[in-house]
C-alpha positions as CSV (number, residue, x, y, z in Angstrom):
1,X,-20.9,51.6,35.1
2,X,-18.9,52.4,32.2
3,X,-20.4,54.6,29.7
4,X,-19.3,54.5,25.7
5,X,-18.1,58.2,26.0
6,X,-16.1,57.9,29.1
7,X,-14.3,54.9,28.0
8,X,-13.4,56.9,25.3
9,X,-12.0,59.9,27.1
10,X,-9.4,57.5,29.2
11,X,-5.8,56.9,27.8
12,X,-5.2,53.2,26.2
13,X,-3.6,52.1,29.9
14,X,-6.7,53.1,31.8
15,X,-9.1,51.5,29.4
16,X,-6.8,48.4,29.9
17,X,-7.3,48.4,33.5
18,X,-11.3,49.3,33.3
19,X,-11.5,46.1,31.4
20,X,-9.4,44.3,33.7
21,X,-11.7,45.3,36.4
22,X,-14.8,44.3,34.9
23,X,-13.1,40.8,34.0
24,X,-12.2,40.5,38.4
25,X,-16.1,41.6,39.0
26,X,-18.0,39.7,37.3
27,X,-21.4,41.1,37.5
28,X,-24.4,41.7,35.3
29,X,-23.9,45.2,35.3
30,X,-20.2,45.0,33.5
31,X,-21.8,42.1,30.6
32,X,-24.5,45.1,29.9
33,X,-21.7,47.7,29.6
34,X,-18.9,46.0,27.6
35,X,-22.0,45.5,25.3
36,X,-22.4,48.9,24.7
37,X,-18.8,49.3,24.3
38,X,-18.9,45.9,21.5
39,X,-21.6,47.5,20.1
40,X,-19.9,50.9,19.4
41,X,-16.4,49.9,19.1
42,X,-13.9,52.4,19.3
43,X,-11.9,52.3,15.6
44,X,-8.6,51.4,18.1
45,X,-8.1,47.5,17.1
46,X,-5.9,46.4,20.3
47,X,-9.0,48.0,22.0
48,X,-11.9,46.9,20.6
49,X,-10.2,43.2,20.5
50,X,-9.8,43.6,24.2
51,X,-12.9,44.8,24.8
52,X,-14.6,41.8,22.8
53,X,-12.0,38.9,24.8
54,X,-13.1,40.5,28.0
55,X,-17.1,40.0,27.1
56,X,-16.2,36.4,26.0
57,X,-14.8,35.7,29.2
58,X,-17.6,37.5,31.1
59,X,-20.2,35.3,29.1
60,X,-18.9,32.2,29.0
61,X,-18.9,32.0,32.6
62,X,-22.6,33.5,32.5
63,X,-25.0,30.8,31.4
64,X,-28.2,32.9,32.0
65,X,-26.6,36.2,31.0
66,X,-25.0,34.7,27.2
67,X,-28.9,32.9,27.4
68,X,-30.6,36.3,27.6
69,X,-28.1,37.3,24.9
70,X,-29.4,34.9,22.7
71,X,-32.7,37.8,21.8
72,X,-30.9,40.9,22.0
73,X,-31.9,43.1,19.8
74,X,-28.0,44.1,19.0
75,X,-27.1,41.6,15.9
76,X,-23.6,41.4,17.0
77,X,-25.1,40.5,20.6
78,X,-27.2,37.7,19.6
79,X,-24.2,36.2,17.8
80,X,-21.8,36.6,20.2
81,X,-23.9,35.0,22.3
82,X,-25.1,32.4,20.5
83,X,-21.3,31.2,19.4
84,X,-20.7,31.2,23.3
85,X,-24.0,28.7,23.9
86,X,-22.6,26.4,21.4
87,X,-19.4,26.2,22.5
88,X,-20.4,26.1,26.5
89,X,-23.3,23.6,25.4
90,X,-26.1,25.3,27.3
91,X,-28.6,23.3,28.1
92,X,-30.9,25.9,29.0
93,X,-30.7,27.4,25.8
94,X,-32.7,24.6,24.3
95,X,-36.0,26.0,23.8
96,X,-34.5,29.3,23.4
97,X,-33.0,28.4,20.3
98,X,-35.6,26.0,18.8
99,X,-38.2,29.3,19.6
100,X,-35.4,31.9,17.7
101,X,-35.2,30.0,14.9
102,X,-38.7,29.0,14.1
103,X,-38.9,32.9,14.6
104,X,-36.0,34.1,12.3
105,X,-36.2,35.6,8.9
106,X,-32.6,37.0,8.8
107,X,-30.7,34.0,7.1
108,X,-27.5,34.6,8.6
109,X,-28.9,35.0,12.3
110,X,-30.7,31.4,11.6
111,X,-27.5,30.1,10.5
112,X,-25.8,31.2,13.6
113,X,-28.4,29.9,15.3
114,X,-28.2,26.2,13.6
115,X,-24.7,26.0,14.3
116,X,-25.1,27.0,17.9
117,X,-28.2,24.0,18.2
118,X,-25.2,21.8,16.0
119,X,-22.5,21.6,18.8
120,X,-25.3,21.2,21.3
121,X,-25.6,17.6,23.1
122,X,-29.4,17.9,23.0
123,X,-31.6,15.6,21.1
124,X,-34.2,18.1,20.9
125,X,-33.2,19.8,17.9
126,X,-33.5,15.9,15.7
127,X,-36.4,17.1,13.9
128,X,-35.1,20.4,12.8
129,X,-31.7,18.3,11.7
130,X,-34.1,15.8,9.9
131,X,-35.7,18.5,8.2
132,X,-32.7,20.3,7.0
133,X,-31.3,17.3,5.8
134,X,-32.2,18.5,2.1
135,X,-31.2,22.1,2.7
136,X,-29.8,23.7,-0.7
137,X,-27.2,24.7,0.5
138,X,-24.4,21.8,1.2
139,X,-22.6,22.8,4.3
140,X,-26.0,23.7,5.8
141,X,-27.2,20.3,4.9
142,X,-24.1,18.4,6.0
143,X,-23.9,19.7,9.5
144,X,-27.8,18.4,9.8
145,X,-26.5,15.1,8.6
146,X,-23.7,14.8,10.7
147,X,-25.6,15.6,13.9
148,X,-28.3,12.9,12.9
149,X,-24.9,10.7,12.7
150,X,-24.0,11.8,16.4
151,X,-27.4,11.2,17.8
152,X,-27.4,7.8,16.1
153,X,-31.2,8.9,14.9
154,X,-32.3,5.6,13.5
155,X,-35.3,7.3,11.8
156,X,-33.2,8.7,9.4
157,X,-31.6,5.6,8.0
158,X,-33.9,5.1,5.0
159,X,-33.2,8.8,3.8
160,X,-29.2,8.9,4.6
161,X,-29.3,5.7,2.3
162,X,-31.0,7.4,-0.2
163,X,-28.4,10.0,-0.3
164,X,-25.6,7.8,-0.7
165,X,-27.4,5.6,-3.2
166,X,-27.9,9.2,-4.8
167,X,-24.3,9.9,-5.1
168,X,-23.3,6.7,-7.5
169,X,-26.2,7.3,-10.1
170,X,-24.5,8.4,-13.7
171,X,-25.0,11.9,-13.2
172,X,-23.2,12.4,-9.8
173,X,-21.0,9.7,-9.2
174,X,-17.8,11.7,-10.5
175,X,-17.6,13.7,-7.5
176,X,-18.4,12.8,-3.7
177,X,-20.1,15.9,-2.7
178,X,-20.1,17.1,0.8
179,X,-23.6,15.6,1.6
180,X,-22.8,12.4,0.8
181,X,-19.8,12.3,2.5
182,X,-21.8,13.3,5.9
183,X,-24.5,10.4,5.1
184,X,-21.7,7.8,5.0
185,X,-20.0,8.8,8.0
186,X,-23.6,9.4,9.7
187,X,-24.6,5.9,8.9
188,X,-21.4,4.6,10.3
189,X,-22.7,6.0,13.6
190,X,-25.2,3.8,13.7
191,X,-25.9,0.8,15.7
192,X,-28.5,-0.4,14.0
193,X,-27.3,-3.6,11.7
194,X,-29.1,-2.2,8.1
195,X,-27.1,0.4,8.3
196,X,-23.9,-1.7,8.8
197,X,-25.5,-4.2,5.9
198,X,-26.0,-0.8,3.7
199,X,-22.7,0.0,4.0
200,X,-20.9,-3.5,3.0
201,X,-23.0,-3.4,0.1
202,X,-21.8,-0.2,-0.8
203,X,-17.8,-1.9,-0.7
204,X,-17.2,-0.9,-4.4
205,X,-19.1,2.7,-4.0
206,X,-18.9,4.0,-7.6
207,X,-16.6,7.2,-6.7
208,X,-13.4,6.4,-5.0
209,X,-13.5,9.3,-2.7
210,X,-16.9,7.8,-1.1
211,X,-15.7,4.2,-1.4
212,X,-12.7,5.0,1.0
213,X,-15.0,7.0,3.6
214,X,-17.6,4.0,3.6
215,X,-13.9,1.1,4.0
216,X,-13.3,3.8,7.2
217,X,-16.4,3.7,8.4
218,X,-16.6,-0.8,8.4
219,X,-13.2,-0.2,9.7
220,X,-14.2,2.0,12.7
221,X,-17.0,-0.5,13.8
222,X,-14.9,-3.1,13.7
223,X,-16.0,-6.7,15.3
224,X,-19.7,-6.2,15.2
225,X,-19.6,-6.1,10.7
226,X,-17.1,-9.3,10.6
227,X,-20.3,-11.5,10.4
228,X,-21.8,-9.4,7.1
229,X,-18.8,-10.1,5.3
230,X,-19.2,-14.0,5.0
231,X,-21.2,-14.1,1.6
232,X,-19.8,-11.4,0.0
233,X,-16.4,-14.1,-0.2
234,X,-18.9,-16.4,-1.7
235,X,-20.3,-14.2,-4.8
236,X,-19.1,-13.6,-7.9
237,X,-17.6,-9.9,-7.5
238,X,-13.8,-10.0,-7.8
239,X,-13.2,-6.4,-6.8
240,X,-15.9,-6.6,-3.7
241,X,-13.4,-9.6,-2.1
242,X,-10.7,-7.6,-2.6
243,X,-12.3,-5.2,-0.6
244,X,-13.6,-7.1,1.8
245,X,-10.4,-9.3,2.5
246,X,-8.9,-5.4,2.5
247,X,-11.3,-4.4,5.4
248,X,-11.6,-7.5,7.3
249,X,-7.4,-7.0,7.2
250,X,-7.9,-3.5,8.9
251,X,-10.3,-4.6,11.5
252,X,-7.7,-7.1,12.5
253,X,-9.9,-9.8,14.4
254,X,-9.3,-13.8,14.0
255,X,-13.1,-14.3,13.3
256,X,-12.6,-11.5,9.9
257,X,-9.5,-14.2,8.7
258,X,-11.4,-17.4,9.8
259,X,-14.1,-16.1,7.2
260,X,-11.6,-16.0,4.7
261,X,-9.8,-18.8,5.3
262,X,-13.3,-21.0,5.1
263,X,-13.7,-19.3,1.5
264,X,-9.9,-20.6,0.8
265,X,-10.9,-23.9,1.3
266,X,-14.0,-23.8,0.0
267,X,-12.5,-23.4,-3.4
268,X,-14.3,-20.0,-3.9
269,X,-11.6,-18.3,-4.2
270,X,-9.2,-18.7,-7.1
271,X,-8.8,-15.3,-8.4
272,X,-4.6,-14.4,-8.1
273,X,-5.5,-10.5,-7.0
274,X,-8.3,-11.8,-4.1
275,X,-5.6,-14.7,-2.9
276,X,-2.8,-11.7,-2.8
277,X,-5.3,-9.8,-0.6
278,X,-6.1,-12.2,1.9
279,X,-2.9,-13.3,2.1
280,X,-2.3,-9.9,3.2
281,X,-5.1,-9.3,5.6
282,X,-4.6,-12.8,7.0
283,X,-1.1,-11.5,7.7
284,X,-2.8,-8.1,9.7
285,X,-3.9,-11.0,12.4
286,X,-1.9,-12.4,15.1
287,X,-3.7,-16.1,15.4
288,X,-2.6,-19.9,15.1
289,X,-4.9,-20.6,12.0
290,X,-3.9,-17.9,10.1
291,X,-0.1,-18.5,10.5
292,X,-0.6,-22.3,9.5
293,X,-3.3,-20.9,6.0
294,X,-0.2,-18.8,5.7
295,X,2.5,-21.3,5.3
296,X,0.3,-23.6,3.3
297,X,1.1,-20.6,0.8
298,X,4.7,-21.9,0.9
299,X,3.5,-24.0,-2.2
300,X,2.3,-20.7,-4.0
301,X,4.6,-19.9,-7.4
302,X,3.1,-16.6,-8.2
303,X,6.4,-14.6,-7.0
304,X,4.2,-11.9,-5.8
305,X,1.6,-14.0,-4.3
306,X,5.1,-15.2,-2.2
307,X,6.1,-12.4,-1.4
308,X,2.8,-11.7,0.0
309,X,2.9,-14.4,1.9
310,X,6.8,-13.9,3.2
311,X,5.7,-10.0,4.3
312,X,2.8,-11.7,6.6
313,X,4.8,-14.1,7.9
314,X,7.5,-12.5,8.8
315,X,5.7,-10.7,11.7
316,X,4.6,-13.6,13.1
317,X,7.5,-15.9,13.4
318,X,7.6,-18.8,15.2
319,X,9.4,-22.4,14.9
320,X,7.1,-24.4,12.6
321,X,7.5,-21.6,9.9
322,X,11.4,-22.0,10.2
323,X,11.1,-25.5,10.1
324,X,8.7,-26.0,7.3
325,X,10.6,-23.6,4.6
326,X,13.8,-25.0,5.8
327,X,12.6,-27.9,4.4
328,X,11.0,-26.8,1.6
329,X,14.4,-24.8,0.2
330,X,16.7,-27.5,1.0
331,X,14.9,-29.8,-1.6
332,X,16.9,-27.8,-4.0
333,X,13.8,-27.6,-6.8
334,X,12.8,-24.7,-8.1
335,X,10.2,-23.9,-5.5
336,X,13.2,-23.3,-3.3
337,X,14.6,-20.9,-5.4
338,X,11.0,-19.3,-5.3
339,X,11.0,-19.4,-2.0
340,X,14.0,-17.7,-1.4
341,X,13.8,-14.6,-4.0
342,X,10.7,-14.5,-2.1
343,X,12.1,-13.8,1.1
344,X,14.8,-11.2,-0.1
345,X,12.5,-9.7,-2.3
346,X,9.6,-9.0,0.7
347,X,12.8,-8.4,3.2
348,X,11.7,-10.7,5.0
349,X,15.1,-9.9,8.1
350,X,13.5,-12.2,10.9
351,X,12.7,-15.3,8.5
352,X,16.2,-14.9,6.5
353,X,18.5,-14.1,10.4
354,X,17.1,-17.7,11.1
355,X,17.5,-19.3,8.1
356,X,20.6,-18.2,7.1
357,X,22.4,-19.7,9.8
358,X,21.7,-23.2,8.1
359,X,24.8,-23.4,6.4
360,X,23.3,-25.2,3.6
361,X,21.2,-22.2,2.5
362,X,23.5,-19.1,3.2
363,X,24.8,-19.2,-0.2
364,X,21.5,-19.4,-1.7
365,X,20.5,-16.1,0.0
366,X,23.8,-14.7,-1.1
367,X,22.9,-15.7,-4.7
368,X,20.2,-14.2,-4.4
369,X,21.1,-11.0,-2.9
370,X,23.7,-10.2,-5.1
371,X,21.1,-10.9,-8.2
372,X,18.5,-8.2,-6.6
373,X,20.7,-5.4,-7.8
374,X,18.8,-3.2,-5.5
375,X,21.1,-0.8,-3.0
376,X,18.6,-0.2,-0.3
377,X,17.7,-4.2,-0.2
378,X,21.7,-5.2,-0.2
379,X,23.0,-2.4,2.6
380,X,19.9,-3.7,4.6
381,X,20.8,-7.3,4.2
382,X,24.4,-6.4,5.0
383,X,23.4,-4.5,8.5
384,X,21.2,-7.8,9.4
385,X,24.5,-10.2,8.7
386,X,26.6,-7.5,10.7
387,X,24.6,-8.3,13.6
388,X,24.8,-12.3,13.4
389,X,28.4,-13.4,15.4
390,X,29.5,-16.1,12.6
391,X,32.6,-16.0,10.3
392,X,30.6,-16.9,7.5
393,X,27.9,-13.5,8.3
394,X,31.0,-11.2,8.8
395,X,32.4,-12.5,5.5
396,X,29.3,-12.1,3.3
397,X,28.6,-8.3,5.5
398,X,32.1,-7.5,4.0
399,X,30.9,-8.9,0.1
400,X,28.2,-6.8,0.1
401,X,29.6,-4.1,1.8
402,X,31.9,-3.8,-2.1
403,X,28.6,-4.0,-4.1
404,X,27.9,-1.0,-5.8
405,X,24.8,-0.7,-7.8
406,X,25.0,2.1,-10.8
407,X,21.7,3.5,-12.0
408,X,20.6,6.0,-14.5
409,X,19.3,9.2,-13.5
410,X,15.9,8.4,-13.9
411,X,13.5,8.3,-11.0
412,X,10.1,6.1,-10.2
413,X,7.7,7.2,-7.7
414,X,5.4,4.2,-6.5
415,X,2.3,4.6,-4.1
416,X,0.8,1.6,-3.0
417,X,-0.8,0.7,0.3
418,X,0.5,-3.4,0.2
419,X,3.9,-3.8,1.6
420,X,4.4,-6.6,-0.6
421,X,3.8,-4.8,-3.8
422,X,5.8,-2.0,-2.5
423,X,9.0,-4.8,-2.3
424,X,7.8,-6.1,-5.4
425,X,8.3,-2.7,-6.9
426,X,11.4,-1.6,-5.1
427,X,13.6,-4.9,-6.5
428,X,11.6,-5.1,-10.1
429,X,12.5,-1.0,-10.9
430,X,16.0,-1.4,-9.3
431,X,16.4,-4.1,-11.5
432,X,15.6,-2.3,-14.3
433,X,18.2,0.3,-13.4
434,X,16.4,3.1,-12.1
435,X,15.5,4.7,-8.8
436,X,12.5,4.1,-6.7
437,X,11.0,5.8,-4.2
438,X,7.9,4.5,-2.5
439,X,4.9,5.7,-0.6
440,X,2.4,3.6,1.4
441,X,-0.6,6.1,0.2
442,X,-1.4,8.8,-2.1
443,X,-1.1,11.6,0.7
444,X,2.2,10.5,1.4
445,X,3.3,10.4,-2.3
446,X,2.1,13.6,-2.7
447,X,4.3,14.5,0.1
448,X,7.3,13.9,-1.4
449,X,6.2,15.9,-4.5
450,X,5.6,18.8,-2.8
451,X,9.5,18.4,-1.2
452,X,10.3,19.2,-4.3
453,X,11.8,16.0,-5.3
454,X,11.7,15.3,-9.6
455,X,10.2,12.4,-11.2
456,X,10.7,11.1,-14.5
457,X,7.2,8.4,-13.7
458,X,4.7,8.0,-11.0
459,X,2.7,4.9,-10.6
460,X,0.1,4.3,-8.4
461,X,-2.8,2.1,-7.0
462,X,-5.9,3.0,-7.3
463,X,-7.6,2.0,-4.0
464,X,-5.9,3.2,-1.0
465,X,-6.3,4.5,2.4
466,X,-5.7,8.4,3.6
467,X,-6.0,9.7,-0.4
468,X,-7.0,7.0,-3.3
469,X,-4.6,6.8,-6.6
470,X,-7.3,8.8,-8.4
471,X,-7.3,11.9,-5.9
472,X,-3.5,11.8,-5.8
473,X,-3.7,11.7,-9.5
474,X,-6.2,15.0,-9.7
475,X,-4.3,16.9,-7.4
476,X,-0.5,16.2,-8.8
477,X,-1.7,17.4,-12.2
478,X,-2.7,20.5,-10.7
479,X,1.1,21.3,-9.8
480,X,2.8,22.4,-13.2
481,X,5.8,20.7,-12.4
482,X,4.2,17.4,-12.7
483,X,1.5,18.6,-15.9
484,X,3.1,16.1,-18.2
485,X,4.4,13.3,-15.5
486,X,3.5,10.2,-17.4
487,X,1.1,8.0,-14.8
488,X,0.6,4.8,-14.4
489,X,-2.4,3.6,-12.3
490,X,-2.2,0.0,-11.3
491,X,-5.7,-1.8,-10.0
492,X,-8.1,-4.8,-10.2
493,X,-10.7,-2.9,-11.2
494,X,-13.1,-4.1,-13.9
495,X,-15.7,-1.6,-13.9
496,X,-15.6,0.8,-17.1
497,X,-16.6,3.8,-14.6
498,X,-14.0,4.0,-12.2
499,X,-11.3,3.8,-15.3
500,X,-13.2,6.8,-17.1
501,X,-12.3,8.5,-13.5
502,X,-9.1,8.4,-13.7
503,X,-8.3,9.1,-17.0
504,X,-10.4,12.4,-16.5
505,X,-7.9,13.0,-13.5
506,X,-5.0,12.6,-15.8
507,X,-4.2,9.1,-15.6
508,X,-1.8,8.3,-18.9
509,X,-2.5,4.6,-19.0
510,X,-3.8,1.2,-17.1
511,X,-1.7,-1.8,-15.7
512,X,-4.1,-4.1,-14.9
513,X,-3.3,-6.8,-11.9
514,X,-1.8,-9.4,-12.1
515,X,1.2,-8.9,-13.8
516,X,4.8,-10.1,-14.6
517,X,7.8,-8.1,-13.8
518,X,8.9,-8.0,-17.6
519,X,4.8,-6.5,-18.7
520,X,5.9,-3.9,-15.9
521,X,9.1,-3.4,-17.7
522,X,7.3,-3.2,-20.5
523,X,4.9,-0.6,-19.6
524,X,7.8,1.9,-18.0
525,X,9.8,1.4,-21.5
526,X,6.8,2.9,-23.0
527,X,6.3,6.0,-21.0
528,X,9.6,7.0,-20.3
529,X,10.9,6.6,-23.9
530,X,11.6,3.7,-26.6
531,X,15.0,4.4,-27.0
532,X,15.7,4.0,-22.8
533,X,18.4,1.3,-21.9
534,X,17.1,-0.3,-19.5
């Protein structure tokens, strides 16, 4: 065996092949010399590495030798080891571990220890995860919560609530802490229904950052919540149908629409912001009923309500759609008119290739294109009539093709999760002259910040998936480039808290939904400057 002083005596090449050696034989006897050599490293940092890869390997192939490890009297052992029992999942380390740490009274050692029992598959350790559930330190706490989560402990329901309800009171419900983060996702884990039925009710969580973890959360269980949705759509609370229509629109399934579609016909929804959201969810689902709830919005005159319902449609095309808004535009009233801004406006390419080869209607898509004034919605109209084989397409590709739209030099940033707002956006802020560029999230609008790219105004939703409007707010003011960025947040929230939020974050000032395309003009002519011509 390999002694500390002769491994020291040997030239770097030699020590190289000694450890080589030890990695090709394997035995007890080379584990209980490289950890005299850990234990006394050399000062040489290529070497000691080496000599601390080599034990790794030698352990992690050793379940009773990194076991035995696990009460060495060497510190550095006992971690080594018990890092290579987590990761390996040693089941015969169990009652090893739950012994050391009852026994520990150095802090770190017991830490090592928990985090060695937290990547373990064992439900033995439950009650020393319950217990540390209140731990006073967060991270410690969290990883206790999180394993509860993963061993779907049902006992701990009632107190995982408790920490979640915690998080919304007036004194903490500014920041989702790390604990109650870990309580919503652990409760998610769960199969048992109150814990589904505690987390719809939480659907307008007082901080954003919790709210979105507890929308991913319904999201992830998908089919089996769709039922606990049914009376929120009947009650009173505008902003929780938003949500839910929002979730049930993630989750995707026909039964999630058929919930909203009975709460459409039973009159109890009439708000314009919860019709504009199931539109939109109903348009995330592929089934018969929800295509013919969706053309029934043909009659809609909300423009953004129509372009809602264009955007849904439009994936889910067949010949009754066609047929019905062919015969709804050729009336020649001012629903068809509606109807078709609505269609260029959502980009709408499969409903207007169809429709525009009625001859009777091409020129009232033309119209209407060349009044959009946007140069990303005309060159994408012109590359769909490229691609029709008719006189008349190749003509009006060649029209557009001369259409150049001049804007000022100042630049919008939108971030909105709806496609159909995003459209709404694009065409309104064209029309005003200036230059949009959109994101479908806050993370992603961030992204484009960080490219570098300059904005004159940022405007944003509030509730989104990936990073809310109020994160993406927080963190953009933190880059001095965008200190003094006017932003506007857009949402249908009505609660006084959430507001507060944001304008703590830096928000410069409110648009509330719904609203017209000349109170949006409105509201830009007043942050980027009176005097703009717009």
């Amino acid at each position: 065996m390999i002694t500390v002083e002769k491994f020291k005596q040997m030239g770097m090449l030699e020590q190289l092949e000694a450890l080589e050696n030890m990695k090709k034989t394997k035995n007890d006897h080379c584990i209980v010399a490289l950890y005299d050599l850990y234990t006394h490293p050399l000062g040489d940092d290529a070497i000691d590495y080496m000599v601390g890869m080599t034990l790794r390997e030698l352990l992690v192939e050793n379940e009773q030798e990194t076991v035995m490890g696990i009460t060495h009297e060497n510190p550095a052992i006992q971690k080594i080891c018990l890092q290579i029992c987590g990761q390996r999942c040693f089941a015969s380390a169990t009652p090893v571990l739950i012994n050391l740490f009852k026994k520990h009274q150095d802090h770190k050692m017991m830490y090592e220890t928990f985090l060695a029992m937290s990547k373990s598959d064992s439900k033995d350790f439950i009650e020393i995860f319950r217990n540390f559930m209140g731990h006073p330190k967060e991270d410690v706490a969290a990883i206790a919560i999180g394993m509860l989560g993963k061993h779907q402990d049902e006992a701990s329901i009632d107190p995982l609530c408790r920490i979640v309800e915690n998080g919304e009171t007036d004194e903490n419900y500014k920041k989702c802490d790390l604990i109650t983060g870990a309580a919503i996702e652990a409760l998610g884990q769960m199969p048992a229904v109150r814990a589904a039925s505690f987390l719809v009710s939480k659907l307008h969580y007082r901080n954003p950052t919790g709210r979105l973890l507890v929308h991913q959360e319904l999201v992830k269980k998908g089919k089996e919540v769709i039922p606990l949705f049914e009376k929120i759509m009947e009650e009173d609370d505008i902003d929780k149908k938003i949500m839910a229509a929002n979730v049930l629109g993630l989750i995707g399934d026909k039964k999630g629409g058929e919930i909203l579609i009975l709460a459409m016909d039973k009159g109890v929804i009439k708000d314009l912001n919860v019709k504009y959201a199931v539109y939109e969810a109903i348009g995330r689902m592929q089934f018969m009923k929800g295509t013919i709830f969706l053309m029934d919005g043909f009659s809609e005159q909300d423009p953004l309500l129509l372009t809602a319902v264009m955007t849904s449609l439009d994936s889910q095309l067949h010949p009754g759609v066609t047929k019905k808004l062919t015969e709804m535009i050729q009336k020649g009233d001012q629903q068809s008119q509606r109807l078709v801004r609505a269609i260029v406006t959502a980009k709408a390419m499969k409903i207007f290739e169809i429709l525009y080869q009625e001859h009777d209607l091409a020129q009232l898509f033309m119209e209407s294109i060349f009044a959009v004034k946007d140069q990303n919605r005309i060159d994408a109209f012109r590359e769909k009539l490229e691609t029709i084989d008719s006189a008349e397409a190749k003509k009006d590709a060649k029209a557009l093709s001369e259409v150049v739209v001049t804007k000022g030099g100042k630049r919008v940033l939108v971030a909105d999760d709806s496609k159909a707002m995003l459209a709404f956006y694009q065409t309104a802020i064209s029309g005003f002259g200036l230059t949009a560029v959109t994101a479908e999230n806050g993370k992603d609008a961030l992204d484009i910040l960080h490219q570098g790219d300059t904005f004159d105004l940022i405007l944003t939703d509030m509730n989104m998936p990936v990073m809310d409007g109020i994160e993406f707010t927080r963190l953009t003011r933190k880059n001095p480039e965008f200190r003094d960025t006017p932003i506007v947040m857009i949402s249908t929230e009505s609660e006084i808290s959430q507001i507060e939020l944001a304008k703590e974050a830096g928000v410069d000032v409110f648009l509330s939904k719904p609203f017209t395309q000349d109170k949006l003009l409105e509201t830009i002519k007043k942050q980027l400057g009176s005097n703009l011509d717009l």
